[in-house]
matplotlib code that plots the C-alpha trace (Angstrom):
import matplotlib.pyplot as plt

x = [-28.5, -32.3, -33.4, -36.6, -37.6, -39.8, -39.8, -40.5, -37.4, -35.6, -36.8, -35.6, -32.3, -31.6, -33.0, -30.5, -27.6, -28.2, -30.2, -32.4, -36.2, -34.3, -32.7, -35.2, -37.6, -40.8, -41.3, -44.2, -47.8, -46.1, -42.8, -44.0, -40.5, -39.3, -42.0, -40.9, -39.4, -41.6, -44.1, -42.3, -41.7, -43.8, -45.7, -45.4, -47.9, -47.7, -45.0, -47.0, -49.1, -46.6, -47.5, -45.2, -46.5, -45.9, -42.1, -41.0, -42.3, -39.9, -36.9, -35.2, -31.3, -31.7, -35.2, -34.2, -36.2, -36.4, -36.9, -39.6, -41.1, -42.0, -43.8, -41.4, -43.2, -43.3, -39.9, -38.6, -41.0, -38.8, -35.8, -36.8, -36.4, -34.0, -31.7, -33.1, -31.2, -33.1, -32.0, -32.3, -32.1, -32.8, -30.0, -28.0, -25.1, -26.8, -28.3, -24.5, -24.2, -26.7, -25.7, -21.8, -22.4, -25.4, -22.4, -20.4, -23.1, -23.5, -20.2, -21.0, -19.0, -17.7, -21.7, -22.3, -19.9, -20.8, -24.5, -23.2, -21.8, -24.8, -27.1, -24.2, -24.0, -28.0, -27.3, -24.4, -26.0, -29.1, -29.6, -32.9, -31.6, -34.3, -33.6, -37.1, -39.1, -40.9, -43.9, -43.4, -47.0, -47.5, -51.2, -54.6, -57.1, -55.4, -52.2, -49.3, -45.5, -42.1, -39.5, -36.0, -35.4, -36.8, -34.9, -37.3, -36.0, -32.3, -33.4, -35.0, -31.8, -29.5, -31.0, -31.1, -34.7, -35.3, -38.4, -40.8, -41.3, -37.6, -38.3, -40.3, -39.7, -40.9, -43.9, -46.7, -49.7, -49.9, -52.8, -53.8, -53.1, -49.2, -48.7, -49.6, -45.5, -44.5, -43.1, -43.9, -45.7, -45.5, -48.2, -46.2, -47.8, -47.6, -48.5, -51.5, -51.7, -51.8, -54.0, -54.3, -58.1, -56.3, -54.2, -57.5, -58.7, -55.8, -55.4, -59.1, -57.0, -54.3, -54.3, -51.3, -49.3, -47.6, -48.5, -46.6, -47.2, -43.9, -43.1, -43.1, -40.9, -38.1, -37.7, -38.4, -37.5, -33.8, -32.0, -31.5, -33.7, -32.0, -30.2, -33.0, -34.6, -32.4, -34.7, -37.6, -36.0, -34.5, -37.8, -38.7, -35.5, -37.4, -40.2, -37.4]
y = [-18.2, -18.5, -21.5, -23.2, -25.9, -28.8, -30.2, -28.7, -29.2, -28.6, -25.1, -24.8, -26.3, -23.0, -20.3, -22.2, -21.6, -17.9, -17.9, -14.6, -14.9, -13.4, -16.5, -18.7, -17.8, -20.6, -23.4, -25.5, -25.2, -27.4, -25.7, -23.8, -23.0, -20.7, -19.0, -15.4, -15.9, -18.3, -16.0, -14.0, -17.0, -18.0, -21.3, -23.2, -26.0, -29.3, -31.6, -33.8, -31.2, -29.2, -26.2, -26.6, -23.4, -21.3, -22.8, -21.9, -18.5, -18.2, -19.5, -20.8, -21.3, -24.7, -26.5, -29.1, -32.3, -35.3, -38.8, -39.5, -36.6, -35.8, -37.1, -38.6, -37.6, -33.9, -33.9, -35.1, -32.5, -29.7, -31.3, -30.7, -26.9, -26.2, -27.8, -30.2, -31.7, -35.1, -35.8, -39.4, -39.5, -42.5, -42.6, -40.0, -41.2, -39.4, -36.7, -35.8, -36.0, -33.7, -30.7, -31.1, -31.0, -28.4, -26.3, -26.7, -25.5, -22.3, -22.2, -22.5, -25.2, -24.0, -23.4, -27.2, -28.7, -26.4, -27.7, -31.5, -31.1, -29.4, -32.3, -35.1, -33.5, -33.4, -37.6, -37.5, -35.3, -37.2, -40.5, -42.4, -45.2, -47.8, -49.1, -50.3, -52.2, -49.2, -49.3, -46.1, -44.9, -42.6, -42.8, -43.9, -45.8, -48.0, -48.0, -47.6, -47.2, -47.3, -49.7, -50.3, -48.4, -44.8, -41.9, -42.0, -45.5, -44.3, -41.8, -44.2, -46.7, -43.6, -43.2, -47.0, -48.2, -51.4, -50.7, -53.3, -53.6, -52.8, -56.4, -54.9, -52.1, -48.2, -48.0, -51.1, -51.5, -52.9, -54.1, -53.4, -56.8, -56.4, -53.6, -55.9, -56.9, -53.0, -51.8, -48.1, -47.1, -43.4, -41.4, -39.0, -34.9, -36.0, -37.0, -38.1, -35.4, -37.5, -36.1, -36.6, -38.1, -40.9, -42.3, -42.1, -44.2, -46.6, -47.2, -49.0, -51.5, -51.4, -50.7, -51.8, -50.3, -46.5, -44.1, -41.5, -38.3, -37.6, -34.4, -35.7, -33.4, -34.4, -37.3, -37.3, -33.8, -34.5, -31.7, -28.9, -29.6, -32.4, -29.8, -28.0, -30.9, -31.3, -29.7, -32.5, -34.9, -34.4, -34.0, -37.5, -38.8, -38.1, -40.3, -43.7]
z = [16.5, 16.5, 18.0, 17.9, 20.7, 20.1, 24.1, 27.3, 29.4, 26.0, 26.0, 29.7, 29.0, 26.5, 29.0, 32.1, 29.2, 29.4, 26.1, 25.4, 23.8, 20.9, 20.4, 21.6, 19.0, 19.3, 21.5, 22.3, 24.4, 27.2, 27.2, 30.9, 32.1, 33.2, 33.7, 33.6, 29.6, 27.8, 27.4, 25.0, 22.8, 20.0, 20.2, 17.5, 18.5, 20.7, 21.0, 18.5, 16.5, 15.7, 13.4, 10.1, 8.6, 11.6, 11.9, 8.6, 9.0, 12.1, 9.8, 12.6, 12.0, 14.0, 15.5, 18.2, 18.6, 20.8, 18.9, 21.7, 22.2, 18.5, 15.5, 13.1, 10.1, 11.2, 11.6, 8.6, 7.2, 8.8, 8.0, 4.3, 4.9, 8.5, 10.2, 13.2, 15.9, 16.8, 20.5, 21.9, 25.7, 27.5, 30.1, 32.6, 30.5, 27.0, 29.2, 29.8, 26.5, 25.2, 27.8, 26.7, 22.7, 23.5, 25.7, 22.3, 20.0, 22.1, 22.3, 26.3, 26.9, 30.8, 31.5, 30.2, 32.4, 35.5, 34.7, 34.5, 37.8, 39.1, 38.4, 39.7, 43.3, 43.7, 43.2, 45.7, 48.1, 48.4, 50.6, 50.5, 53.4, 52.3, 48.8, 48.0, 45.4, 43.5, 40.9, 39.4, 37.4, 35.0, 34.1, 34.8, 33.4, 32.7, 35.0, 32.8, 34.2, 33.2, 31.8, 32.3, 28.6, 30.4, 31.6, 34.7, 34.9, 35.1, 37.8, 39.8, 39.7, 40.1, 43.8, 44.7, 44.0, 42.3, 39.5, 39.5, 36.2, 34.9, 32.9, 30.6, 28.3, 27.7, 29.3, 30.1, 31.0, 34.7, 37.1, 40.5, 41.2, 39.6, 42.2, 45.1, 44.7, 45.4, 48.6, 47.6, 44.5, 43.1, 41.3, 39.0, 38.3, 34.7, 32.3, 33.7, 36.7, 39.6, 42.7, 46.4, 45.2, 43.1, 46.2, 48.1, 45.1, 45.0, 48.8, 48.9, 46.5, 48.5, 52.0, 53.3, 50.5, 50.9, 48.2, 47.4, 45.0, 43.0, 41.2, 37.7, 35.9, 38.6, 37.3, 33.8, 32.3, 30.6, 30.2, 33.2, 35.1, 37.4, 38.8, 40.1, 41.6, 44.9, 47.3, 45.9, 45.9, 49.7, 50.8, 49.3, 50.9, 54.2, 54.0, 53.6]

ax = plt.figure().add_subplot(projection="3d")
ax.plot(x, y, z, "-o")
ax.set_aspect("equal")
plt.show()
């Protein structure tokens, strides 16, 4: 099967299932991992440019989308022509999901369970002791964060913090002044790529508040890539 990806940690579920660039036969300018195969792949554009002409001349047996990560419009375009899987992940629940029917399409359905598992034990073998109010941001000028209707949202629940702004939905725009009610707030690598400079920045704001730089794919890739993130995510553990 000949498999076009249209999301990043898509691309790196179908490489963790054993998946050749043979079979993975275009993916986007984002998809980065792992390193050492995407290379070889054809890039068929961004996650929201994609590049219709260059995807039909690939004639992919199945293209595999994300309802967030993609343009509607485009999608429907390629639906015209191929057959497209439109994932919807907003939960650990649907992420489950995803890998098992993903393990059935491959007809990898051992691997799919093995990689459920995987990602389960990096949630039982983790302990942050202080459950704390967190203000989770994603980018700058302005401050936006998350919702309670985000997988980064899930994450953050999954390990015991409360998110500050799990009221609101996808992902806000918030003040300075809003983050004065946060025990801890973290800066994510992405989107926006977060720096050491930009908790410099923040701190002036807010000196008595403890800023932390988070590795943003950890939380937010769906797919594999949870259960790659236990060494992270035990280092995190260490500063609670």
């Amino acid at each position: 099967m000949k498999i076009i990806s249209l999301v990043p940690s898509i691309t790196e579920t179908l490489f963790d299932f054993g998946l050749s660039t043979d079979e993975v036969i275009g993916r986007t300018k984002f998809c980065i991992h792992p390193a050492d195969s995407v290379g070889n792949v054809a890039v068929i554009g961004g996650t929201k440019n994609l590049n219709i002409a260059k995807i039909k001349a690939l004639k992919p047996d199945l293209i595999i989308a994300n309802k967030e990560e993609n343009e509607k419009l485009q999608v429907e375009e390629l639906m015209k022509d191929f057959k497209v899987w439109v994932t919807d992940i907003e939960t650990l629940e649907d992420n489950q999901e995803f890998i098992s029917e993903l393990g059935a399409r491959l007809n990898k359905q051992a691997l799919a369970l093995d990689i459920n598992q995987k990602i389960n034990s990096v949630f039982i073998d983790v302990n942050f002791s202080q459950k704390r109010n967190v203000a989770y941001l994603i980018w700058k000028n302005p401050y936006m964060t998350v919702g309670s209707d985000t997988f980064i949202n899930q994450v953050l629940e999954k390990f015991g913090f409360e998110n500050l702004f799990k009221d609101q939905k996808r992902y806000p725009e918030v003040s300075v002044k809003e983050l004065q009610a946060a025990d801890v707030i973290f800066l994510s690598s992405e989107p926006f790529p977060f720096q050491q400079k930009h908790i410099d920045e923040l701190q002036l704001q807010l000196p008595e508040k403890e800023i932390i730089l988070v590795d943003g794919e950890a939380f937010s890739w769906f797919g594999s890539h949870l259960m790659k993130a236990g060494d992270f995510f035990k280092k995190l553990s260490q500063q609670f």
